[in-house]
N, C-alpha and C positions, 0 to 999 in steps of 0.2 A: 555966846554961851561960855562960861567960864571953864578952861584946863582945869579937869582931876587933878589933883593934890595942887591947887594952884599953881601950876606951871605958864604958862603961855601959849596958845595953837601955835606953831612952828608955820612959815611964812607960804613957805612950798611943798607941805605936806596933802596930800591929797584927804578927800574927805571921806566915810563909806559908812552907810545906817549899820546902827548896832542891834536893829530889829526892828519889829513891825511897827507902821506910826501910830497910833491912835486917832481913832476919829476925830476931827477938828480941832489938831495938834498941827503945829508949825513943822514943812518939811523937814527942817533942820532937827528936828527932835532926833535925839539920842544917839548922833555923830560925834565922833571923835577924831581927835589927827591923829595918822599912822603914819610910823616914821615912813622914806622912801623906801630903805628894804625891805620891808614885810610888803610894802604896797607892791613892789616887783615881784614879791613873791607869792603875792592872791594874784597878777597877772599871770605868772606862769601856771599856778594850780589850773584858773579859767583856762588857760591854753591847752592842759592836759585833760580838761573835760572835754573840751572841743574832739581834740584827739581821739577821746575815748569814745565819742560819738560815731566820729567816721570809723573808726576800727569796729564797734557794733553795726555802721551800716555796713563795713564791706563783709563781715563773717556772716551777717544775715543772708547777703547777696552771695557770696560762696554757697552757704548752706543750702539755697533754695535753689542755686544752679544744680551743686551735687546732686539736691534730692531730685531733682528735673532730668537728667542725666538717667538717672539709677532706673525713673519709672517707665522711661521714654520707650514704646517699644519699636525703635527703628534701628536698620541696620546700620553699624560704624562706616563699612566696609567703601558706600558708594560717595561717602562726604569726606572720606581721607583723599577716596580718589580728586577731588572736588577742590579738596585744599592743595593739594598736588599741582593740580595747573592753576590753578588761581597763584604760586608762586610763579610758573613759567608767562602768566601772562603779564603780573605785576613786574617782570623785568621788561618786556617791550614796555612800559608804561614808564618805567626810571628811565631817566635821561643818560646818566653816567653811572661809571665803574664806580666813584666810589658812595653813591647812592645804592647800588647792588651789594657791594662789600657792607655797609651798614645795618641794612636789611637783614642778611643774613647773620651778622653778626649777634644786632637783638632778637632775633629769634632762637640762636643757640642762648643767649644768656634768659632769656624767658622759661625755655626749657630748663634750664640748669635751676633757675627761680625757684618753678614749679615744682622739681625735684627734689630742692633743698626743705623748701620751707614745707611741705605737705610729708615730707621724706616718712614718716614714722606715726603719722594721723590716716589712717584705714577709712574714716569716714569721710574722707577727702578723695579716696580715690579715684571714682570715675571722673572727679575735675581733672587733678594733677594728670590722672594720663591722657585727656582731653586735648589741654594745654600741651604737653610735653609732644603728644603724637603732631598735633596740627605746627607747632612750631617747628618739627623736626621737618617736617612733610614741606611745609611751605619755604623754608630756606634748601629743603634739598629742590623743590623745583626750579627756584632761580639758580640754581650751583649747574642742572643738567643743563637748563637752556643756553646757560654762558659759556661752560664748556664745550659744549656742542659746535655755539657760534664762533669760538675760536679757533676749534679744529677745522672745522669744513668752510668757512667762510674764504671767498676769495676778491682782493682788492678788484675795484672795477680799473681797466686802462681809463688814462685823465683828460683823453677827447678822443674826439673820432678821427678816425682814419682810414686813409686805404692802402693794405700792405699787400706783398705776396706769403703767402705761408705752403707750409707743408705737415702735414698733421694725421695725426691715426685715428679712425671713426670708432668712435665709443658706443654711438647710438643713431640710429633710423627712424623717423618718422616718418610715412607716409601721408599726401596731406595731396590727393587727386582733385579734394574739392577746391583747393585752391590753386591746381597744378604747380604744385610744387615736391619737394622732401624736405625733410629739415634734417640736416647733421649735425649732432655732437660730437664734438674734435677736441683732442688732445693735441696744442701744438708748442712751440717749443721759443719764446719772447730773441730777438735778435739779439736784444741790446744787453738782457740781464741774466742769458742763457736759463730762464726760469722755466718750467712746463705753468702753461694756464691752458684751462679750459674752456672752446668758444661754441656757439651754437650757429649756424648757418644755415638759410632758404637758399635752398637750390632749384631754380624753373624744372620744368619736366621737360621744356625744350633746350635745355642744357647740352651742347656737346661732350662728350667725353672720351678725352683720346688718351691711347696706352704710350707708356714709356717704350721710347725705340731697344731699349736693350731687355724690357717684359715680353713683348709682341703678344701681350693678350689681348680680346676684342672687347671692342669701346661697348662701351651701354649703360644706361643708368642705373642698372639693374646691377654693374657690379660695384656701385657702393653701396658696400655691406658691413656690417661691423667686422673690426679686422683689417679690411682694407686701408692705404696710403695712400693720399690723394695730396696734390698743390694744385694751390687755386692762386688766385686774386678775387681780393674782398675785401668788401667795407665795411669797418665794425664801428658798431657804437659801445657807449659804457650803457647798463640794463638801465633803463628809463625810472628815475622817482616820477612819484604817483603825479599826472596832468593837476587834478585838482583834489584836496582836501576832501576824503572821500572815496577815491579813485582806486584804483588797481594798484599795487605798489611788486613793480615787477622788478625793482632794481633789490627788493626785500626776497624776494624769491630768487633770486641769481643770487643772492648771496648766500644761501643754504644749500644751492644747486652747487656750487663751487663752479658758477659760468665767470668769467670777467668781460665778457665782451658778447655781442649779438651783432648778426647784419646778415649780408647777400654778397653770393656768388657774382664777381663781375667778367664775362668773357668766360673759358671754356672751363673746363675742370680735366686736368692730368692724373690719369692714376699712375702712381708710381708703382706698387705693390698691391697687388690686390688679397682680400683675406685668404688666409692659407686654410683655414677651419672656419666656415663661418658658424655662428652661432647654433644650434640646433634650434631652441625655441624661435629666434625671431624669426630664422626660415619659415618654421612651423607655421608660424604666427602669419606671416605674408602670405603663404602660401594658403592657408585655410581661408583666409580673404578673401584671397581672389578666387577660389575656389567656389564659397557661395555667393559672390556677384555675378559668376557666371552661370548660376542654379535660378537663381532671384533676380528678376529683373528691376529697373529704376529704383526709387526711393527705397522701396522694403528692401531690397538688397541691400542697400545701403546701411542698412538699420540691423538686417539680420546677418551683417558680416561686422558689425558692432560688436552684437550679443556672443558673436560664436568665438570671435580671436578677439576682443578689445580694442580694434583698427577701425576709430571714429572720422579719420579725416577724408573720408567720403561723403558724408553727410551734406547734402545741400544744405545752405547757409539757410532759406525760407522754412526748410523743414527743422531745422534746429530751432526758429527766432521759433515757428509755432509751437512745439515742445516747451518751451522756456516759457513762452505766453501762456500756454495751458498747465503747465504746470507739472510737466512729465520731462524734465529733463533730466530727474535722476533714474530715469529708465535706461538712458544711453550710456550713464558711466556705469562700468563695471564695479559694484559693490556689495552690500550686503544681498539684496534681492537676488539677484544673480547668483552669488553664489551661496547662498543659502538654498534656491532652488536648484541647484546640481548637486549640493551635498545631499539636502532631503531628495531627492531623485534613489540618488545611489544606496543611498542610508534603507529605504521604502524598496526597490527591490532588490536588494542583498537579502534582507532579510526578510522578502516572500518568499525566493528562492530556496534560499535554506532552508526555510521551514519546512519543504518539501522533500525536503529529505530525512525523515524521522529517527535515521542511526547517528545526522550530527547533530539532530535537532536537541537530543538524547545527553549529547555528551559535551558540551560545548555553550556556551553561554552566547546566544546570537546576537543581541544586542552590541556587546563587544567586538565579533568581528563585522558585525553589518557599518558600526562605529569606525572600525581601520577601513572598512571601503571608501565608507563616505569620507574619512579626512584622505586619503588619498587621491580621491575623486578630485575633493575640492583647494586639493594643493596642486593638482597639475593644471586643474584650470586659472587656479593666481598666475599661475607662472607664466602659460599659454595666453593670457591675456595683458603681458607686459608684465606682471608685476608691482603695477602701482600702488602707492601709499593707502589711496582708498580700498582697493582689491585686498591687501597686505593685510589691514587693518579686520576688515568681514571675517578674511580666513580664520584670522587670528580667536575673533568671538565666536565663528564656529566652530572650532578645535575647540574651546570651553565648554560649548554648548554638548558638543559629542563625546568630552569626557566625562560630563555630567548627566548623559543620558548611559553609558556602559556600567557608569558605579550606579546607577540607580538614583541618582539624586536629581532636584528641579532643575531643569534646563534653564527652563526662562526664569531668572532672578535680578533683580538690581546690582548683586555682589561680582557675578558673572560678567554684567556690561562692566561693571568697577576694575576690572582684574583687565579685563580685554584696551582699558582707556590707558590704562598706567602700563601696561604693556607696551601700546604705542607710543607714549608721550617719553618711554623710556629711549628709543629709538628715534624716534623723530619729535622732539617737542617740539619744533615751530610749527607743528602740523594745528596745534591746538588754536595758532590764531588763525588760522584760513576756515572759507565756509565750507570747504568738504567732512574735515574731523567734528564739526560743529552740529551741521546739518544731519549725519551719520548718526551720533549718538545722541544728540537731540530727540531724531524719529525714535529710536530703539528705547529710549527711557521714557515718553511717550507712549510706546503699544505695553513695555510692561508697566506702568507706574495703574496705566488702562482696565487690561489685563486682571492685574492684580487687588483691584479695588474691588470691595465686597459685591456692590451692587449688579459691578457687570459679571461676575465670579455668578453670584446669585441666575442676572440673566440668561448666561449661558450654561448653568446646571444642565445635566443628564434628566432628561422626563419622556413622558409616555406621550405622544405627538406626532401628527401627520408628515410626509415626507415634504408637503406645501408649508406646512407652519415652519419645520426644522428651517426649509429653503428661505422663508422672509425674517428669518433670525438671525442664521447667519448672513443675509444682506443687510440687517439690521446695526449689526456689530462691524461689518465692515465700511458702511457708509462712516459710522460713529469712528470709527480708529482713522479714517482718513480723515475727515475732518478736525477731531483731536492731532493728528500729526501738522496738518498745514496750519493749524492756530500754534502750535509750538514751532515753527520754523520757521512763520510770520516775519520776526521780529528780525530773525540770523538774514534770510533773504533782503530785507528792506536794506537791516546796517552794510551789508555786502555790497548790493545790485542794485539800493535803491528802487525798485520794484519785482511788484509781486502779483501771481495769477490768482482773479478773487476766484474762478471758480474749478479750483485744482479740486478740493476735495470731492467734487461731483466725475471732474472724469479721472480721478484716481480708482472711484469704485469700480468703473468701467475696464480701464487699463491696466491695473496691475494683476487681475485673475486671466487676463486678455494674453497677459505675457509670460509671467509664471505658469501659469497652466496649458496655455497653448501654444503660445507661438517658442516658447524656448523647447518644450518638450518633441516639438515636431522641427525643428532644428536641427535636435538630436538625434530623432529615427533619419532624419534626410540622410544626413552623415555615415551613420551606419547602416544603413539599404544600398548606399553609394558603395560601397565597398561590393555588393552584387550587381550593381547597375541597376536597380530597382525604387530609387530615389525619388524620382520624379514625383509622385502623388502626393508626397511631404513635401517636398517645395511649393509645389502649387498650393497648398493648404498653406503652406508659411506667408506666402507671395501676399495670401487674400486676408489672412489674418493681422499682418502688419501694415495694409494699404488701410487695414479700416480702424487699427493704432493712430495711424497719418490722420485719416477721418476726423478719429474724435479731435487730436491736436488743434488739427486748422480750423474746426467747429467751435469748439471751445474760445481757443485767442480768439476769433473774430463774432464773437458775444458785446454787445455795448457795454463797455466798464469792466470788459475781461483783466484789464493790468492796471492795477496801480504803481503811481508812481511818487515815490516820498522823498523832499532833502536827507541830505547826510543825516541822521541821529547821532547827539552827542554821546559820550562812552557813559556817561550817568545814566541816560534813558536805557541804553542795551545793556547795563550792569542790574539797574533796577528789573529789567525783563528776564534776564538770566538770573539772578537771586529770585523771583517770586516762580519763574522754570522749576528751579532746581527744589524750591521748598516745597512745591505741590507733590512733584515725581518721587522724593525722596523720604518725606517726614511720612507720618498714620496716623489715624484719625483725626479728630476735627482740629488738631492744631495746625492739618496740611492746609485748611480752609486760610489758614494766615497770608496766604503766599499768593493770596487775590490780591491782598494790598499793594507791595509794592507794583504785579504786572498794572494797577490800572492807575497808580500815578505814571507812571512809566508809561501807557497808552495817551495820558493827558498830555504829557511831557512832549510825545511823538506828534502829536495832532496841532501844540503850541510850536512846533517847530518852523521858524523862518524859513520861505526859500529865498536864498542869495539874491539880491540884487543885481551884482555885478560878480563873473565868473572870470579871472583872469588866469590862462593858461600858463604852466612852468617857463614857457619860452619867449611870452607875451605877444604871440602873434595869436593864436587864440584866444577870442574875448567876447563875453555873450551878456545882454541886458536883457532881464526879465521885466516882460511890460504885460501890465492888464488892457486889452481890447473894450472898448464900449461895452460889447455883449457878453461881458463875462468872462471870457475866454482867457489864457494865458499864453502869452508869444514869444519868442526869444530871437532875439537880433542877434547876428552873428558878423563880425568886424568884417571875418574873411570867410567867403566858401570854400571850405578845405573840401579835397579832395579823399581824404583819412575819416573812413568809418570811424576809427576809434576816437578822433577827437569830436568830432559830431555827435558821438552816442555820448561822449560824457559828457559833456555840455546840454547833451535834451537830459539825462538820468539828474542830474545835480539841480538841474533848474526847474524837475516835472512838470515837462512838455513834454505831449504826446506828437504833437504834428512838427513840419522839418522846420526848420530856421530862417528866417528871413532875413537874407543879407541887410547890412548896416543901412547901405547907400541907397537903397530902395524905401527907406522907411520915411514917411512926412517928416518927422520933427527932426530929421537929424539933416545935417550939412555937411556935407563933403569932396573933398578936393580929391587931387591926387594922391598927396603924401597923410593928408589929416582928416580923423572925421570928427566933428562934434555933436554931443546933444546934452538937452538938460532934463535932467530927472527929476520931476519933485517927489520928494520921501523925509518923512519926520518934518513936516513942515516949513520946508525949504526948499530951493535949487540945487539942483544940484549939476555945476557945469562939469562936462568930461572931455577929454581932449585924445583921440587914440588916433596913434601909428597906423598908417595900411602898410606901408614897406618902408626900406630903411635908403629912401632916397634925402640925400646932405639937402639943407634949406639954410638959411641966410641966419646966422645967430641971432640977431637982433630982433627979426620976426618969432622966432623959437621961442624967445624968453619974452616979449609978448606977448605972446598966446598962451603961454605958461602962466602968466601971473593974473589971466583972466578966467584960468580953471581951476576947480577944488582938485581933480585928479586927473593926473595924464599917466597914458599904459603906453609903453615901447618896447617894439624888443631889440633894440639898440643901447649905446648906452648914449644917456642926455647928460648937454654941460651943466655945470655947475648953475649957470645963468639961468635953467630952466626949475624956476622954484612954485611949484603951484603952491594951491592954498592949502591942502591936506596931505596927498599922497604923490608920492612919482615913484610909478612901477616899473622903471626900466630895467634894461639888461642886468644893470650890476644889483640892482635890489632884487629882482628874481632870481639873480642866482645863489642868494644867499637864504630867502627867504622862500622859495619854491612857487607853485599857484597857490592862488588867492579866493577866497570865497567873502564877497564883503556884502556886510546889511547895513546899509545907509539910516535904515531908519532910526537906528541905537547906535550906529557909527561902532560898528563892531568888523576886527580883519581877523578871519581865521588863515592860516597859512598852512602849506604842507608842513615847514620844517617847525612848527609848533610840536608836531610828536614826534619828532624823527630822534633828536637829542645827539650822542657819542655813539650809536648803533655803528658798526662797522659799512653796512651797506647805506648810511647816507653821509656823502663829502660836500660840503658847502663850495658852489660855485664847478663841479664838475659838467652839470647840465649844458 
């Protein structure tokens, strides 16, 4: 086509229609050359359309959040709390410091964002303070945790030993079910003149002799808090978690501000015994032993639990059935507990009173029936130890009882919101253990329950028989337990790995069993006891807690009473904790959203691998999961350890119910003295394995051998160079950098403890 004003088309000018083409006209119709800059400069227009587009989609997306926000009728109050620890937990999830310093970083500049650019647009509002609040919230949760962990955190010592010490008793445990005590001791490092803090088992047949120049008399009775004692002992540094999954006690010693754990060796010397001993732990011991001599066997046991918070009497059978059935938060001191000694005192202070019609007259009794009950239920935290869970209860019924004196709803979501942030203020590592989890789980749970029209509805005030009222409220209490154990499902399994399927049937049983009778008569015992007239409430306690035991050992020994699940990965218990949280917390049918993610999250759980092969931090524990002909699931185990604890985690991780069958007993494997072998097939292969029994020296030449005819060999030594399998060698120096091992052959996938450990203070590479 010929250049306007007869010019020339220009060689590299680009081409672009001057309008529409006409019907069965040549594409090229009514193109022109455009120099290059104008051509650059229809590019950049195009680009600012583009622009203009995404700035219309993000103000649409603004606008329609804003107006989402504005219409929304649910409380702020329990989702600040919510972003709160969602910052304290996203710090165990960062590796390093300056991963946390970033975090926080973008999150004040987010707020700052929000603040700027919304600063003076009103129809912005409920976003920007949205943004502003949650960003401020979530960078202040990572700031408390790390703080926290800096102040209290104490190095572990860098191996084991066995020293002599001399040290001040900070704290007593009694623990008769395993004849022993355990002391916490303040002692004083030889070498770096530093105070650390260690924890020590002491036998019950422990000698204990006075310092020749104290001439007080021996007994184990006088270490008490306060007292001086020298011992010989062997401590360890707190143990990182056996296997990925596992207990992580070396994470808890590090908040406790322990460095060290182990056992009394030979006698124990008091040097000084307490000058004052504590009031409370007397009390505490004292009221113990007080109802195990009222109560005989087990219910003793249980009802010197309830009265002082002193568990370590409990028979270990009667605990594992509690646990099986599903009633093991009966024994720790918590909400239940003390909610029912608050409501105890709360209910008659103020019948009391009321009987008296000249203070009834002048005096607002709700209020001081309110100072009884926190009274009440502050001497009992304290009388019961004091623990973190106890601490935490008291704490939501102090809310609960200031919110019944002014008059306003007790039971609210805002209430558990105030009572969470309270504790996370104080203790936030408490937010990643299953106690703080499980606690407030239940409680948002009965109110999210509670709260819901329908059951609101159900339980309306009407005109009804005293049998109808009676299968109503069993109605609603069957329903709230069962609603509780489907919300704690998920926290139990990621924990413990198993869970009791049918808790919610003897929770209906058990908990009006024990709030209603067996603590209330506890209480008369105690106070009759003061006349000598006690007896006939023990006996009623005695028979009321054997048939506590009853349901327990009834219940676990049900076919398919426990299940038992692999590790779930942090996706699957995120996904179940976000669709938790959005049921309990949102209103009306947008809560129905919050089904979604729990039942990916149930698929997720259900597609879950169990390990094939479980190799312990130390590499002398090591367990193969194999399927039997009949179906069944079996787990070989290298070595018969003598250590409940390594056996239980090895059957939890592998979900095996029945015990372990040593290696060397199994057909397909071979084994000598020093070596065992078998081959696995998974993922359509072989798979040869090569493991250590003990760390007796063999001939190099045969080592490396044998080594290069296996995919993976486990030791808990360390192997030469010369031993190069085909895939893996988990010896000593690779375990102790990389911790236990959880491996699925079939996708050739290694999960490892130190995959989440990262720069945390309580985990040192190669201290195990």
């Amino acid at each position: 086509m010929p250049a306007l004003g007869g010019s020339e088309p220009m060689a590299d000018a680009p081409i672009i229609p001057m309008g529409d083409k006409p019907a069965g006209e040549d594409a090229a119709w009514g193109e022109i050359p455009v120099p290059p800059r104008k051509a650059f400069a229809g590019l950049w227009q195009r680009d600012a359309g583009l622009s203009s587009i995404w700035n219309a989609i993000g103000v649409a997306f603004a606008d329609r959040t804003e107006r989402f926000l504005a219409e929304a009728g649910f409380d702020r109050a329990p989702w600040l709390a919510v972003i709160f620890a969602s910052g304290i937990l996203f710090w165990f999830y960062l590796k390093s410091p300056w991963q946390w310093a970033s975090v926080i970083g973008f999150s004040m500049l987010l707020a700052l964002f929000a603040f700027a650019v919304w600063r003076d647009k009103l129809e912005r509002d409920h976003l920007r303070g949205a943004i502003i609040a949650c960003a401020l919230l979530f960078a202040a949760g990572i700031s408390v945790i790390w703080i926290r962990s800096e102040f209290v955190g104490a190095s572990a010592i860098e191996r084991p030993t066995v020293e002599r010490v001399q040290g001040y008793i900070l704290a007593r445990e009694d623990q008769p079910a395993q004849d022993r005590i355990r002391l916490t001791m303040a002692i004083r490092d030889a070498e770096s003149g530093e105070s650390r803090k260690i924890r020590v088992n002491v036998p019950l047949a422990t000698e204990v002799e006075t310092a020749a120049e104290t001439g007080f008399a021996d007994g184990i009775g006088k270490l008490t808090e306060g007292a001086v004692v020298r011992m010989r002992v062997r401590l360890m540094p707190p143990a990182s978690p056996m296997l990925p999954g596992a207990y992580d006690f070396a994470r808890a010693a590090w908040f406790k501000g322990l460095a060290a754990s182990g056992s009394v060796i030979g006698r124990v010397e008091l040097v000084m015994p307490a000058e004052t001993s504590g009031v409370v732990a007397r009390t505490q011991r004292a009221l113990s032993a007080h109802v195990r001599t009222r109560v005989d066997g087990s219910a003793g046991d249980i009802a010197a639990a309830f009265a002082s918070g002193d568990r370590g009497a409990i028979d270990a059978t009667d605990r594992a059935a509690m646990r099986d059935a599903g009633l093991t938060h009966l024994l720790a001191i918590s909400g239940l507990h003390v909610s029912a000694v608050i409501g105890a005192a709360y209910f008659l202070a103020l019948k009391l009173m009321a009987l008296l019609p000249s203070l009834a007259l002048r005096v607002r009794l709700p209020v001081i029936a309110a100072g009884v009950g926190a009274l009440a239920g502050i001497g009992y935290t304290l009388l019961t130890g004091a623990q973190v869970p106890t601490v935490r209860a008291c704490a939501a019924a102090m809310l609960v009882l200031i919110a019944l004196a002014s008059g306003r709803d007790a039971l609210s979501l805002r209430m558990v919101a105030v009572a969470a942030i309270f504790v996370l203020l104080l203790w936030p590592e408490s937010v990643i253990g299953p106690s703080f989890q499980m606690s407030f789980s239940a409680v948002l749970a009965i109110v999210a329950l509670h709260s819901s029209k329908p059951v609101q509805a159900f339980l309306a005030p009407r005109e009804e028989s005293v049998l109808a009222r009676l299968g109503r409220g069993t109605a609603i209490l069957f329903l709230t337990g069962l609603v509780i154990e489907i919300a704690l499902m998920p926290i139990v399994l990621f924990h413990f790995h198993r869970a009791g399927l049918y808790g919610a049937f003897a929770n209906v049983l058990a908990i009006p069993l024990v709030t209603f009778i067996s603590m209330p008569l506890i209480a008369l015992g105690l106070a009759f006891d003061t006349v000598g007239m006690g007896a006939p409430f023990w006996w009623l306690t005695e028979k009321s807690l054997d048939f506590l035991l009853a349901i327990a050992h009834f219940t676990s020994a049900q076919p398919g009473a426990v299940k038992l699940m692999p590790q779930m990965s942090g996706v699957t218990i995120a996904l179940f904790t976000t669709g938790g949280l959005w049921l309990a917390l949102w209103t009306g049918k947008a809560r129905l959203l919050g089904f979604i993610p729990a039942s990916i999250a149930t698929l997720m759980l259900l597609a879950t691998p169990i390990p094939d092969l479980l190799i312990g931090r130390d590499g002398r524990h090591v367990g193969l999961t194999l399927n039997s002909p009949d179906g069944s699931r079996n787990l070989l185990s290298l070595r018969d350890s003598r250590s409940s604890y390594s056996r239980d985690n090895l059957l939890e991780l592998a979900s095996v119910t029945s015990e372990p069958i040593p290696l060397a007993d199994w057909d397909g494997a071979r084994c000598s003295p020093e070596f065992c072998t078998i081959v696995l097939k998974r993922g359509g292969r072989d798979w040869s394995l090569l493991l250590a029994r003990n760390r007796e020296l063999i001939e190099e030449r045969a080592l490396a051998a044998a080594c290069e005819r296996a995919d993976i060999v486990v030791a808990d030594r360390y192997l030469p160079r010369s031993c190069s399998p085909l895939w893996l060698k988990a010896d000593r120096g690779f375990l102790e950098q990389s911790g236990g091992l959880a491996i699925n052959l079939e996708d050739k996938t290694i999960t490892s403890v130190g995959d989440s450990q990262g720069a945390h203070g309580w985990w040192i590479a190669g201290r195990d």
